[in-house]
C-alpha positions as a LaTeX table, in Angstrom:
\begin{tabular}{lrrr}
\hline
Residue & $x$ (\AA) & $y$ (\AA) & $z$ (\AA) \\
\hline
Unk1 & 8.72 & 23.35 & $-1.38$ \\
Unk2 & 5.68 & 22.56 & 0.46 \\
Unk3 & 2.82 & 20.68 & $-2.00$ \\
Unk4 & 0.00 & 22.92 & $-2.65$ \\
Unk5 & $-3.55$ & 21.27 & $-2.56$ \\
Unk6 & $-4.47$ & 22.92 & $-5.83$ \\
Unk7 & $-1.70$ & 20.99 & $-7.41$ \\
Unk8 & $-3.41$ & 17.43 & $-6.48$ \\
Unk9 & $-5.71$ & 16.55 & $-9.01$ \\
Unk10 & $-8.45$ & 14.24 & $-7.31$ \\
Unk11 & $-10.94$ & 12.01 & $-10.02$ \\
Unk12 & $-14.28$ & 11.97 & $-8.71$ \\
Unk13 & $-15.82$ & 10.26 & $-6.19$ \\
Unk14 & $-13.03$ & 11.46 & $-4.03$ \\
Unk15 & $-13.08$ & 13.88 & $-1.61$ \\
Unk16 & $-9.55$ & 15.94 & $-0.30$ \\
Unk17 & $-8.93$ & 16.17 & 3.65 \\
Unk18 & $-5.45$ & 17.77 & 3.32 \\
Unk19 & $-3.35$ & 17.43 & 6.22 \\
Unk20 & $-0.33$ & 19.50 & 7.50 \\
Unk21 & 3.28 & 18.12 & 7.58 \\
Unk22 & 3.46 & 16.73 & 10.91 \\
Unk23 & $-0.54$ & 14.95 & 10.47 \\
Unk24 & $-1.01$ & 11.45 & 10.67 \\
Unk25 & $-3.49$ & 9.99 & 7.58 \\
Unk26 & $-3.47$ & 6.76 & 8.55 \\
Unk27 & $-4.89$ & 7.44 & 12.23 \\
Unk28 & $-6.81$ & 10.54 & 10.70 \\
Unk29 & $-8.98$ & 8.67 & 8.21 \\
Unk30 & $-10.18$ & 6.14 & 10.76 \\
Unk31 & $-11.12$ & 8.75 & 13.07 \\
Unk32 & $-13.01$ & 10.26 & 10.01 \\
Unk33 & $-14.17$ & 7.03 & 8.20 \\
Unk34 & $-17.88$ & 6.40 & 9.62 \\
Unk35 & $-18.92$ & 10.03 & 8.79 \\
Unk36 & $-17.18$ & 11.30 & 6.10 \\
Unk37 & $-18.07$ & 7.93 & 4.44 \\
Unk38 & $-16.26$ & 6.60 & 0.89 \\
Unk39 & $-13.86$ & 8.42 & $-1.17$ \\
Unk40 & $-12.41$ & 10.19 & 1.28 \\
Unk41 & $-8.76$ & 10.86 & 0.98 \\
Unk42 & $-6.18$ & 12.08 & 3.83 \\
Unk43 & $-3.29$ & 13.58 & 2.49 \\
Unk44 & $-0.42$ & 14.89 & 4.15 \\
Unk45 & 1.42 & 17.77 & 2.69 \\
Unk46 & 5.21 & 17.18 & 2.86 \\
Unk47 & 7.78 & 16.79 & 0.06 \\
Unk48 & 9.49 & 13.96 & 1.36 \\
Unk49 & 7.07 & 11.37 & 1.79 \\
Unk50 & 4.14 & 10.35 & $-0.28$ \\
Unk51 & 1.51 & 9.74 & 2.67 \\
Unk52 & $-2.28$ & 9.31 & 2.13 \\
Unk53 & $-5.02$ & 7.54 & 3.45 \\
Unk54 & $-8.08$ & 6.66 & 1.58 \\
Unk55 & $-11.72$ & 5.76 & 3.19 \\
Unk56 & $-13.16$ & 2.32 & 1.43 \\
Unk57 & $-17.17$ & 1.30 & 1.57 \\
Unk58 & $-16.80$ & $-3.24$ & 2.10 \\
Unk59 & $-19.38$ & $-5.19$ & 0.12 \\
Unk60 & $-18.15$ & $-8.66$ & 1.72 \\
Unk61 & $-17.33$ & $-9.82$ & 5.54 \\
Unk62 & $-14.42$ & $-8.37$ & 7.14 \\
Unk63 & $-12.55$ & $-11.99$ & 6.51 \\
Unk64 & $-13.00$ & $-11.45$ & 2.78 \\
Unk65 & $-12.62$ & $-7.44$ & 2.96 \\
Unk66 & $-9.26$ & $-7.13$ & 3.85 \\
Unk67 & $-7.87$ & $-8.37$ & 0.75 \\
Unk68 & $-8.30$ & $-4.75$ & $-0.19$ \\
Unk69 & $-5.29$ & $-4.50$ & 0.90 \\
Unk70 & $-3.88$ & $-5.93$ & $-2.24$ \\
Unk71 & $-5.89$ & $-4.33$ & $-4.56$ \\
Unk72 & $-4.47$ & $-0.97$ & $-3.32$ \\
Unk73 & $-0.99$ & $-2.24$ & $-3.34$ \\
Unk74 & $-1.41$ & $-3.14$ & $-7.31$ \\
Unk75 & $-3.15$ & 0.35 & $-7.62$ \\
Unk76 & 0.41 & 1.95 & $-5.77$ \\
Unk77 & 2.95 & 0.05 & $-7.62$ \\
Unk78 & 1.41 & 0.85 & $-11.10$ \\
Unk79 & 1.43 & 4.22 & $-9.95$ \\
Unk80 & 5.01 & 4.23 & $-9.40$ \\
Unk81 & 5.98 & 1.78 & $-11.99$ \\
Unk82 & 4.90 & 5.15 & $-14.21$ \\
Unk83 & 7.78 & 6.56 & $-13.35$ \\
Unk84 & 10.42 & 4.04 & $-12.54$ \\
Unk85 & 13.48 & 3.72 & $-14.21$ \\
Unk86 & 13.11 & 0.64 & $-16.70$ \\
Unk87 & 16.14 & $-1.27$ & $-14.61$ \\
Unk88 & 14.27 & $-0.57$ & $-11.35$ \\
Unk89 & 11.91 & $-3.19$ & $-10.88$ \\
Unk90 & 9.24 & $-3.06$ & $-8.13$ \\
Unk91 & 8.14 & $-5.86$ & $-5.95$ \\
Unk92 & 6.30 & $-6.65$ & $-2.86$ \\
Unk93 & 7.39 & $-8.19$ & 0.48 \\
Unk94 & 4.10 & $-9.83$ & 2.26 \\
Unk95 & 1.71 & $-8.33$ & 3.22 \\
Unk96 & 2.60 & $-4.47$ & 2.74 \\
Unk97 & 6.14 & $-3.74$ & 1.78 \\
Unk98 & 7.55 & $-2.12$ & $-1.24$ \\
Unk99 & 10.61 & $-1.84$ & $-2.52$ \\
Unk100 & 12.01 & $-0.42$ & $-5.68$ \\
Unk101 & 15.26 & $-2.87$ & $-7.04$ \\
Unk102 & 15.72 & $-4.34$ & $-3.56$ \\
Unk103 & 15.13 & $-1.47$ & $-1.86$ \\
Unk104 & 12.52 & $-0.85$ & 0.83 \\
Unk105 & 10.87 & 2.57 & $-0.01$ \\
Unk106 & 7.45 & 2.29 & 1.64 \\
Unk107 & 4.32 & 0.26 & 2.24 \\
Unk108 & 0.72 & 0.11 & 2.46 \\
Unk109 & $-1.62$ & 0.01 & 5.99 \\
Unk110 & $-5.13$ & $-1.27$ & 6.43 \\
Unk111 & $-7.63$ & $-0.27$ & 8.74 \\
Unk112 & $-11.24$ & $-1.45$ & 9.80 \\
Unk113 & $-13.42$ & $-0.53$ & 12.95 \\
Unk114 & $-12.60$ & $-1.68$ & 16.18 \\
Unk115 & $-14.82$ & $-4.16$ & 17.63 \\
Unk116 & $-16.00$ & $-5.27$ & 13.85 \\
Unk117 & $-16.63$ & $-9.17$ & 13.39 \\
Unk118 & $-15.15$ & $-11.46$ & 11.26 \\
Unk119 & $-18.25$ & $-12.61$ & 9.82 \\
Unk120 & $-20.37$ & $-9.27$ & 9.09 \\
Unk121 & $-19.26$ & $-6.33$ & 6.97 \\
Unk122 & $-17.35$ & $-3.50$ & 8.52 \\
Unk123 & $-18.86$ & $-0.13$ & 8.37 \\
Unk124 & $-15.51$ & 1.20 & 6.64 \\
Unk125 & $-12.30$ & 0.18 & 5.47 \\
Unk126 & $-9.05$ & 1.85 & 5.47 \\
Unk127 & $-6.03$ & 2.00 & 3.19 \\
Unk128 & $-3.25$ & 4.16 & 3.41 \\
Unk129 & $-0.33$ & 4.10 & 1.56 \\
Unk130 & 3.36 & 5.64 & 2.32 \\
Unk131 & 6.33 & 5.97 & 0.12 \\
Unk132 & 9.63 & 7.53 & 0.87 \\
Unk133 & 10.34 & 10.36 & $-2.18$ \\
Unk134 & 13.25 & 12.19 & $-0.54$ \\
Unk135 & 16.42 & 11.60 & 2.09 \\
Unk136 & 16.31 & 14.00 & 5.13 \\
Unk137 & 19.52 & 13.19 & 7.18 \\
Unk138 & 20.33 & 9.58 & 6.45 \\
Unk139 & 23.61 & 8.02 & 5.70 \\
Unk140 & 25.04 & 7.27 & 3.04 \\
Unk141 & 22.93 & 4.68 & 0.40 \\
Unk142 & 25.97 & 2.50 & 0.58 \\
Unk143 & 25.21 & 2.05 & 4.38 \\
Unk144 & 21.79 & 0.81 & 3.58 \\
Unk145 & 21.42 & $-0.90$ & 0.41 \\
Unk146 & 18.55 & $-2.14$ & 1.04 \\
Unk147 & 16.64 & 1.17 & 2.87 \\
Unk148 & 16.06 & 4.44 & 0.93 \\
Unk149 & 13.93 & 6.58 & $-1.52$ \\
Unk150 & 12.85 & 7.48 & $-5.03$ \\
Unk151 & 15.05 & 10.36 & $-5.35$ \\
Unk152 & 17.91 & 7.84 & $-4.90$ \\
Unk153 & 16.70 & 5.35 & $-7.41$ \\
Unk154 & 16.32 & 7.55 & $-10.45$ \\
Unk155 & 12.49 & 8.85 & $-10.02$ \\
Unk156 & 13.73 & 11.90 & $-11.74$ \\
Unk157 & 11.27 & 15.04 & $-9.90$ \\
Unk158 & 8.45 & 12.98 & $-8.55$ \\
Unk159 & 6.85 & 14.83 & $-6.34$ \\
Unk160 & 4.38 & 13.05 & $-3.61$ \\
Unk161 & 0.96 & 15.11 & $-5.10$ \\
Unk162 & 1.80 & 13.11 & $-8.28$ \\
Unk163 & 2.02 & 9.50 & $-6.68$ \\
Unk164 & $-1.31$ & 10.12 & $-4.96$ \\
Unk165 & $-3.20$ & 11.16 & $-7.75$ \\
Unk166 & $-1.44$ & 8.54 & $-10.10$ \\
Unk167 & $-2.64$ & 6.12 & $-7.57$ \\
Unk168 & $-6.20$ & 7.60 & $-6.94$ \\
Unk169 & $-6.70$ & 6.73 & $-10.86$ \\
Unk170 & $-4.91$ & 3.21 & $-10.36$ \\
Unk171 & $-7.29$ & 2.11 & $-7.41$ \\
Unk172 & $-10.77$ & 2.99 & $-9.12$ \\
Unk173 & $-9.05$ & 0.80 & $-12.06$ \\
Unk174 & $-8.37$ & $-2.14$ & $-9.58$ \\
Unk175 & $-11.89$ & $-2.56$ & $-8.25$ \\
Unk176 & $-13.18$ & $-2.10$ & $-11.49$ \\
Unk177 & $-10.97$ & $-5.51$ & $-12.51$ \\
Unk178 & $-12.68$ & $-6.73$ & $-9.47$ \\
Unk179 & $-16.10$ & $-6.24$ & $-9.88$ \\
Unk180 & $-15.87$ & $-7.54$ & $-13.21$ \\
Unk181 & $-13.16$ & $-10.25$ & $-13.37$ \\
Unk182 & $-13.21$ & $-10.91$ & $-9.39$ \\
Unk183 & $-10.20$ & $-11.19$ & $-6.84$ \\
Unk184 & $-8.24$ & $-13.64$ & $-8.58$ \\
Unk185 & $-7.07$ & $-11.11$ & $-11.10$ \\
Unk186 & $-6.40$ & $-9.00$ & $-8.97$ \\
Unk187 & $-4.56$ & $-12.08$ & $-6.48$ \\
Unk188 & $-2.47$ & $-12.81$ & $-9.88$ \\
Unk189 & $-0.92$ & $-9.56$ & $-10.70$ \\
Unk190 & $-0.41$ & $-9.25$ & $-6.67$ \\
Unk191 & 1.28 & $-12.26$ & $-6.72$ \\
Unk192 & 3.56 & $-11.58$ & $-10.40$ \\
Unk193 & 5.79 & $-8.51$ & $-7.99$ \\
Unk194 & 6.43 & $-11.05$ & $-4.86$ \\
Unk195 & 9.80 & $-12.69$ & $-5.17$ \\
Unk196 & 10.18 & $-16.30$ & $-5.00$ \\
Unk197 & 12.77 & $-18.46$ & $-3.70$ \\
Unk198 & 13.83 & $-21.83$ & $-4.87$ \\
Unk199 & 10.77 & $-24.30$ & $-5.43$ \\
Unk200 & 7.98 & $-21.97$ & $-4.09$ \\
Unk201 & 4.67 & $-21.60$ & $-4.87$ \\
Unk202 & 2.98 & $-19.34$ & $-3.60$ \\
Unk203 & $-1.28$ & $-18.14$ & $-3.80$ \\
Unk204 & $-3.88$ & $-15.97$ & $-2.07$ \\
Unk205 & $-6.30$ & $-17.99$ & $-0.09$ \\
Unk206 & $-10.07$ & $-16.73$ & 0.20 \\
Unk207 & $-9.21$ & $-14.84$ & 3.40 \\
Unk208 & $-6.19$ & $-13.12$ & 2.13 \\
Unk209 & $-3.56$ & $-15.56$ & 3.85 \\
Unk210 & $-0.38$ & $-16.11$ & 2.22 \\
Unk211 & $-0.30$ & $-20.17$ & 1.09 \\
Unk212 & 3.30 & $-21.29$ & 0.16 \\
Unk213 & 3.96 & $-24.61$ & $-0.50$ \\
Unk214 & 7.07 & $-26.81$ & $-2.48$ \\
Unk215 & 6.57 & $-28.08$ & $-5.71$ \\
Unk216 & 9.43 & $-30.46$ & $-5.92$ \\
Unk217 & 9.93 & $-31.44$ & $-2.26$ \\
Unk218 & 7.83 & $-33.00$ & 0.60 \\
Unk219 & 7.77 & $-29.70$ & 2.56 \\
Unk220 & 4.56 & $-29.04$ & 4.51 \\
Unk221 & 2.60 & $-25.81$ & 3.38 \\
Unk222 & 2.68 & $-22.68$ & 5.13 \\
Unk223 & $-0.02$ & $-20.07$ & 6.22 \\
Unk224 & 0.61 & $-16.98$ & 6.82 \\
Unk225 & $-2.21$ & $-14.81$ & 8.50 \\
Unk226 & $-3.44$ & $-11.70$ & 6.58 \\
Unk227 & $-5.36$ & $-10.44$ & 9.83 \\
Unk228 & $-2.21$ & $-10.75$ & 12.14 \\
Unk229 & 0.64 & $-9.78$ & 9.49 \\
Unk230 & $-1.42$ & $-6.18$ & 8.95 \\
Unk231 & $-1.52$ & $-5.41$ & 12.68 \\
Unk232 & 2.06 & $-5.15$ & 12.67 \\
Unk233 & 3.50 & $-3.47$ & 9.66 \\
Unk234 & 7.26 & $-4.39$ & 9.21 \\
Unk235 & 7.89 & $-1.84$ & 6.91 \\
Unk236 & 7.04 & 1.10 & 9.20 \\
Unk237 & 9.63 & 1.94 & 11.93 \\
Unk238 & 6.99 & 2.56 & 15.13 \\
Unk239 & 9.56 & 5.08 & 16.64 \\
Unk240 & 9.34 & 7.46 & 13.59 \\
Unk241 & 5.87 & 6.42 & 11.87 \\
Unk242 & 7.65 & 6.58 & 8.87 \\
Unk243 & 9.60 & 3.63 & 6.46 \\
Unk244 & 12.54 & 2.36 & 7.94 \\
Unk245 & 15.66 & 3.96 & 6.86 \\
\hline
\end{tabular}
């Protein structure tokens, strides 16, 4: 069944732009973003993917701006982690994956104007978030472990309305911890969900980047580019415009 737009439940300050099944809410909300201004949310209506786009107002330079991205990821997993089976951990892949116990079930976008400057702040900002609720034609899970959806991990009838509002509540939580705490609150609890390997360490840098470095070897550091990482989503299969599966 088709979600109906009275059943999403929208805290103010945002505003609903629902979107039929075939709509796009990434591309949709930038074309949107410099006049319908803050708080506005793109929502596609389908059952099988959770798919929603939601227009942010910067305060700092484009550099320091995109590590919205994170706060919106925290705001998504919470709003999953709701619902998630207690032996179904979630976790992040950098910059915008998530999976649910290993498996990749969606990710989070970010958009900002075209032409904007490193230096100044952008007119808008925009995230938009995608998760895979439902199978339509796949294999068998057993041919992908590591590709699927909630239905398949034990979100027992989670529809895609309730994700978005769940997360709508979530995200006005996580820039509340940042205006009051600042980013590195929000970097930490980022930065708790991304799997580790061997000696890692791993932190935010002011910019967003990835650091890594080696606590118990003489392995150089690595950076990893926020900026270039988000123009390329890995979790988003460019033939379909949906999560790999």
């Amino acid at each position: 069944m088709r979600p109906s737009v009275s059943d999403l439940q929208l805290p103010p300050p945002y505003s609903l732009v629902p979107l039929r099944e075939a709509g796009d809410a990434f591309a949709h909300a930038c074309a949107i973003a410099a006049e319908e201004g803050a708080g506005t949310l793109a929502w596609v209506r389908r059952y099988d993917l959770a798919e929603f786009a939601v227009v942010l107002e910067p305060e700092e330079p484009l550099e320091e701006a995109r590590r919205a991205i994170y706060a919106g990821m925290n705001a998504l997993a919470d709003a999953l982690a709701v619902h998630a089976p207690p032996s179904r951990p979630i976790t992040f892949d950098w910059p915008g994956t998530i999976r649910v116990d290993g498996v990749l079930v969606g990710g989070a976008r970010l958009g900002w104007p075209e032409g904007a400057r490193e230096h100044e702040i952008p007119d808008w900002l925009v995230f938009s978030g995608m998760i895979r609720t439902a199978v339509i034609r796949a294999g068998e899970p057993g041919l992908r472990p590591l590709l699927g959806a909630l239905d398949e991990l034990g979100f027992a009838a989670l529809d895609a309305g309730e994700i978005v509002a769940s997360f709508s509540r979530h995200l006005m939580a996580a820039f509340h911890e940042w205006s009051d705490t600042g980013f590195g609150s929000i970097a930490s609890r980022w930065l708790d969900r991304l799997p580790r390997k061997g000696d890692e360490h791993t932190e935010l840098a002011g910019n967003g980047d990835l650091l890594i470095s080696h606590m118990a070897s003489q392995r150089l550091g690595e950076r990893k580019r926020l900026a270039e990482a988000l123009a390329r989503p890995s979790w988003l299969d460019p033939r379909t415009g949906t999560p790999w599966i």
